[in-house]
Backbone as a printed PyTorch tensor [residue, N CA C, xyz], in Angstrom:
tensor([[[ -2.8940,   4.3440, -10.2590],
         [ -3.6100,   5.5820, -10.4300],
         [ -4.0080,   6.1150,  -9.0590]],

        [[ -3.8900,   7.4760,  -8.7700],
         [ -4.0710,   7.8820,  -7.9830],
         [ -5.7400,   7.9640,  -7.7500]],

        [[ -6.2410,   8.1160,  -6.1520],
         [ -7.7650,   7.3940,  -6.1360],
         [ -8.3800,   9.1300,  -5.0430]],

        [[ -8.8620,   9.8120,  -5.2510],
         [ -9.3340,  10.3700,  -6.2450],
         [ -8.3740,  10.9970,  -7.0010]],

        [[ -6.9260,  11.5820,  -6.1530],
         [ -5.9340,  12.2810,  -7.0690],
         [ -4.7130,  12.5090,  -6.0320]],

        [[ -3.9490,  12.8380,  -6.5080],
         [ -2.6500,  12.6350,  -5.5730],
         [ -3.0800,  13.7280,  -4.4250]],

        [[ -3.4150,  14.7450,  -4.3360],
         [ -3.8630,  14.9260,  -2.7140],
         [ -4.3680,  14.3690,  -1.9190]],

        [[ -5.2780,  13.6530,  -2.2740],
         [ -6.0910,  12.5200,  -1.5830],
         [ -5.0370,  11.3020,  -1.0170]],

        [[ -4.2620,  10.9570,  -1.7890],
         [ -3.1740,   9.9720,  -1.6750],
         [ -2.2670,  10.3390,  -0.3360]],

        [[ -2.4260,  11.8630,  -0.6350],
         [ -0.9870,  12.5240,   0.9250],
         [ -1.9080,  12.6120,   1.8360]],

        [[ -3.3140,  13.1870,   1.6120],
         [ -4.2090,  12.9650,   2.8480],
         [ -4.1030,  11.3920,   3.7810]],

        [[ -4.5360,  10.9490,   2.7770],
         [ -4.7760,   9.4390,   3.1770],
         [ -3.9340,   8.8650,   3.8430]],

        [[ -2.0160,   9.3060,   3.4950],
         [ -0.8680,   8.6080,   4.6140],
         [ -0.2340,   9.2450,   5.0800]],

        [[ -0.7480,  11.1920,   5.0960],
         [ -0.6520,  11.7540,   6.2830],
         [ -1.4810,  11.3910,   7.8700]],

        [[ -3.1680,  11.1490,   7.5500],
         [ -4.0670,  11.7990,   8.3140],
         [ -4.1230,  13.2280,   8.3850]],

        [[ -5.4910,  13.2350,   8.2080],
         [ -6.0020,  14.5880,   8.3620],
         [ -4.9610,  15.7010,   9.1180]],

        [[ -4.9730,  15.0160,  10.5790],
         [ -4.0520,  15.8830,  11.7500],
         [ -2.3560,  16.1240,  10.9450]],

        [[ -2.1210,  14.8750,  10.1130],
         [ -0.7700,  15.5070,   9.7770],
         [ -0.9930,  16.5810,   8.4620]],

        [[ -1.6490,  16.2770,   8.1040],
         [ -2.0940,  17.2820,   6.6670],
         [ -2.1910,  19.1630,   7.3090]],

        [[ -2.9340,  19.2850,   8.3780],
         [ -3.3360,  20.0410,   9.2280],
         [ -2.1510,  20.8370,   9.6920]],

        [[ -0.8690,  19.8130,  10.3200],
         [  0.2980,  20.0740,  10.8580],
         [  1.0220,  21.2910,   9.5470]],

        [[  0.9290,  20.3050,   8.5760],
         [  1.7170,  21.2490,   7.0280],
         [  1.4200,  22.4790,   6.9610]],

        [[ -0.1330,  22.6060,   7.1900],
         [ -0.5950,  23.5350,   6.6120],
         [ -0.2030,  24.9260,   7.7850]],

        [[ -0.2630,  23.9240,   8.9480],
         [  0.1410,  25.1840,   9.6620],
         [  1.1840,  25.5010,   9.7510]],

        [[  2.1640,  24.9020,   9.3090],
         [  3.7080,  25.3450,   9.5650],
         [  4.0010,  26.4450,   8.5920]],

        [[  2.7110,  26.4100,   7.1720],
         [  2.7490,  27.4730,   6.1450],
         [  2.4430,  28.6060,   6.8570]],

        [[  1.5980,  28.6700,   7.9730],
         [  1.0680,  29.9310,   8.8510],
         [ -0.6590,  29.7750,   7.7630]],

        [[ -1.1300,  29.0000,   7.6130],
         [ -2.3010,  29.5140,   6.6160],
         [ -3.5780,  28.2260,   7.4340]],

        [[ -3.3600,  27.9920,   8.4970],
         [ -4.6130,  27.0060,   9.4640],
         [ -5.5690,  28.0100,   9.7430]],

        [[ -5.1010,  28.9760,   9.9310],
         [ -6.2710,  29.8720,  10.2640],
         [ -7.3860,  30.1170,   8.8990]],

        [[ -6.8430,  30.2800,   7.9300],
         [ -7.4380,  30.1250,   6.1700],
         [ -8.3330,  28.9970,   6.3120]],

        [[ -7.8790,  27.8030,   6.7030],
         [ -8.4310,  26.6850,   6.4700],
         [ -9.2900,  26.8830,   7.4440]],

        [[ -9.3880,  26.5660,   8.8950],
         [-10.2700,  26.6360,   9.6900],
         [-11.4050,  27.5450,   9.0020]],

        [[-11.2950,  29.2100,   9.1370],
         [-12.0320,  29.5010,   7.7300],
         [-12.9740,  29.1600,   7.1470]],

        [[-12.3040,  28.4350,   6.3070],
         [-12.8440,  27.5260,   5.2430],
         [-13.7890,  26.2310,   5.5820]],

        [[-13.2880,  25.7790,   6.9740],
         [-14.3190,  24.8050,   7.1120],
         [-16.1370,  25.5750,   8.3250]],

        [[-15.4560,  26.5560,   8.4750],
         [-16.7920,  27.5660,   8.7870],
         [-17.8050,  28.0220,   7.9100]],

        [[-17.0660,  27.5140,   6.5990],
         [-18.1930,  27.9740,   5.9260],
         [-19.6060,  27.1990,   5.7920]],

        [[-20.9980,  27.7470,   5.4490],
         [-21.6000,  27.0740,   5.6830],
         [-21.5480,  25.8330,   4.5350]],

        [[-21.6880,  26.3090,   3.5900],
         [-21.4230,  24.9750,   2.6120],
         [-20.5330,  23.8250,   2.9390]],

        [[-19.1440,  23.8110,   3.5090],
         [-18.1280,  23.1640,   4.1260],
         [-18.6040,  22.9010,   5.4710]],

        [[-19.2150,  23.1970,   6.2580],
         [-19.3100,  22.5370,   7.9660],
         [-19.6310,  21.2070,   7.6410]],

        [[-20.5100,  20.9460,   7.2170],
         [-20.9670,  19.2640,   7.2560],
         [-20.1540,  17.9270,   6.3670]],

        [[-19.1580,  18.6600,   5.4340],
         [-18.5250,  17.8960,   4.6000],
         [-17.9440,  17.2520,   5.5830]],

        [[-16.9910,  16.1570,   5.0180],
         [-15.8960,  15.6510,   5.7580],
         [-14.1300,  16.7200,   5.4930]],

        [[-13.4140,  16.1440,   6.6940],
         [-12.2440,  16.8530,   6.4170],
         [-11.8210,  16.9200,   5.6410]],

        [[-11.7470,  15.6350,   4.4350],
         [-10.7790,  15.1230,   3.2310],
         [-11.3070,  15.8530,   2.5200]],

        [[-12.3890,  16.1260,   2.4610],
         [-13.4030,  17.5130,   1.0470],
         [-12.9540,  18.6570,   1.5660]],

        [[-12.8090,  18.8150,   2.5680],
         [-12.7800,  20.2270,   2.9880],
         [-11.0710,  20.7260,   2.7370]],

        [[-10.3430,  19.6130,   2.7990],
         [ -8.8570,  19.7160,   2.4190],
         [ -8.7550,  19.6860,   1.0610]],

        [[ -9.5940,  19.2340,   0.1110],
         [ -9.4820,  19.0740,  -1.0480],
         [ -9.5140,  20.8160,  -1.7970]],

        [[-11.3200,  21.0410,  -1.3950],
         [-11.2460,  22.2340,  -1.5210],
         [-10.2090,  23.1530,  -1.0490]],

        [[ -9.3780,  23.2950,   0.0550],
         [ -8.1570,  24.1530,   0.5100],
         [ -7.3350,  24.4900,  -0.3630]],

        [[ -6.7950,  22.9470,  -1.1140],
         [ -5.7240,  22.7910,  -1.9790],
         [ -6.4020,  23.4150,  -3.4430]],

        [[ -7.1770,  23.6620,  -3.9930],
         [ -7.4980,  24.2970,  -5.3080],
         [ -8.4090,  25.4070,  -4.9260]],

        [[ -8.5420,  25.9460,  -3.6040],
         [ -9.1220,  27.3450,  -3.9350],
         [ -8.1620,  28.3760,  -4.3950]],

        [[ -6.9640,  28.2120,  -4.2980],
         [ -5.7360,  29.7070,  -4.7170],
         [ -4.9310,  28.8930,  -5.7110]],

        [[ -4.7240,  29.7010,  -6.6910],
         [ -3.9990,  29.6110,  -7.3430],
         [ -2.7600,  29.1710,  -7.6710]],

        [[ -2.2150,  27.7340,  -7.6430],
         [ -0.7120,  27.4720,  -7.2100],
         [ -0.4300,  26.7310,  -6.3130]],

        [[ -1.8730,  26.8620,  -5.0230],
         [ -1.9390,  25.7780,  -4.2000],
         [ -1.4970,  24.4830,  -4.4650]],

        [[ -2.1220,  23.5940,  -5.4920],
         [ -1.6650,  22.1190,  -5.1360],
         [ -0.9460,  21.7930,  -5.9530]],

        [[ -0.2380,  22.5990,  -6.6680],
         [  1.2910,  22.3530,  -6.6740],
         [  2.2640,  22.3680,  -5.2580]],

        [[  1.4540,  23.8460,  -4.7670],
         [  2.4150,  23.8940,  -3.6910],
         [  2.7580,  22.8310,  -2.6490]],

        [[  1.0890,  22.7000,  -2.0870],
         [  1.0170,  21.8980,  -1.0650],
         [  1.4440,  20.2300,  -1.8170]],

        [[  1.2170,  19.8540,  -2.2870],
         [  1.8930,  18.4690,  -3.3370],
         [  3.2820,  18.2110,  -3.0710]],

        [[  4.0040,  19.6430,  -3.5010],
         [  5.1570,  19.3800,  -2.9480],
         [  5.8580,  19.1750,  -1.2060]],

        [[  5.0170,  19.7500,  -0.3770],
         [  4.8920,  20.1500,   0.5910],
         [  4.5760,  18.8730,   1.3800]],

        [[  3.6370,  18.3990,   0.9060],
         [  3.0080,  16.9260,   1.6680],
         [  3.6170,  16.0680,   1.5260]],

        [[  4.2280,  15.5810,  -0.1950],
         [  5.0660,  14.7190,  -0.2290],
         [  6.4350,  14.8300,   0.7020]],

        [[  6.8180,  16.0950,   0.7120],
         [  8.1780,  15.9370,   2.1200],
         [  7.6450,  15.5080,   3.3550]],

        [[  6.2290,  15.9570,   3.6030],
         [  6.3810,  15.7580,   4.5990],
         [  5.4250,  13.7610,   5.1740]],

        [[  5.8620,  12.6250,   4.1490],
         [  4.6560,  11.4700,   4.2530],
         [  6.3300,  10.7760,   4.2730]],

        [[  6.0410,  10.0200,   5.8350],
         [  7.0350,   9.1840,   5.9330],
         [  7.3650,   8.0660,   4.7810]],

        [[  8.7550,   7.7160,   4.8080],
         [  8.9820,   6.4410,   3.5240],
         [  7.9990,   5.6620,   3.5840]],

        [[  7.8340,   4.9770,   4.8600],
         [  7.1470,   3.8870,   4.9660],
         [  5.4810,   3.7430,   4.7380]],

        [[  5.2590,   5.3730,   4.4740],
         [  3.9100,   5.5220,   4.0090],
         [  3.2180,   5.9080,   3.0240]],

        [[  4.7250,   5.8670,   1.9550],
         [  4.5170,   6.5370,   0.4400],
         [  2.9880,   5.5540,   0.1840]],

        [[  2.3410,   6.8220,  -0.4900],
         [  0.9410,   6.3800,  -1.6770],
         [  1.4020,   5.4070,  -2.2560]],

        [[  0.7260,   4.0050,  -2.3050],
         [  0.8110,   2.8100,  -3.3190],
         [  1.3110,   3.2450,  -4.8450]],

        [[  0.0150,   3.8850,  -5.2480],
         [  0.8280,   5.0230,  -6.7620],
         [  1.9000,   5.3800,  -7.0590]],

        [[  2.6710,   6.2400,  -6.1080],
         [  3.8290,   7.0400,  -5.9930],
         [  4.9600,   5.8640,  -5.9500]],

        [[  4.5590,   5.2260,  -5.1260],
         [  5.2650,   3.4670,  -4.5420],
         [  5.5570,   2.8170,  -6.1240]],

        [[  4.6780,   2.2310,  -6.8220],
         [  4.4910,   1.8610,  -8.1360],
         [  5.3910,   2.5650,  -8.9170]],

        [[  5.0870,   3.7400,  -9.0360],
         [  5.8300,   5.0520, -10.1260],
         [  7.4670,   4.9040,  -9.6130]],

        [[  7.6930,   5.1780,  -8.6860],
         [  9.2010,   4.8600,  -8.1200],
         [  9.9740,   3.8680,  -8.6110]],

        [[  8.9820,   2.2960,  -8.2680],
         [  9.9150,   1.5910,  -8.5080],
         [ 10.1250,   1.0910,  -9.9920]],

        [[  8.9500,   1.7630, -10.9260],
         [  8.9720,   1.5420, -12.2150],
         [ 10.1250,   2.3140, -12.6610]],

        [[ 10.8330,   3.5690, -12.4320],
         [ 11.5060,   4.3920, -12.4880],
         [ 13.1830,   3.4970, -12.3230]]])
């Protein structure tokens, strides 16, 4: 099972900085940065503040889901995803 949910999972074996990388290659870091200006978001941690990113728009974490998973080396697939694979 994914721990809190499969974004968390691509966070976790991206790092933040690679999560960051994705988002900017979408052109949308500037959104996020943004987003962590806000006052409610400054004090969170990154992983909340990425969480929130991925479900403020509509379609987002589908998108980015797909997006992260291309971009999380083999060797760093989510345990979950790891599991699900080889049950497959």
């Amino acid at each position: 099972m994914c721990d809190p949910d499969l974004e968390a999972e691509f966070v976790r074996a991206l790092g933040v900085a690679g999560v960051e990388a994705v988002i900017a290659e979408q052109g949308e870091l500037g959104s996020f940065r943004s987003l962590q200006r806000q006052p409610f978001q400054r004090d969170r941690p990154a992983e909340a503040q990425l969480a929130r990113f991925f479900g403020g728009r509509s379609g987002n974490k589908a998108r980015y889901a797909r997006l992260l998973a291309e971009a999380v080396p083999l060797e760093n697939v989510p345990p979950p995803l790891a599991a699900l694979l080889a049950a497959v």
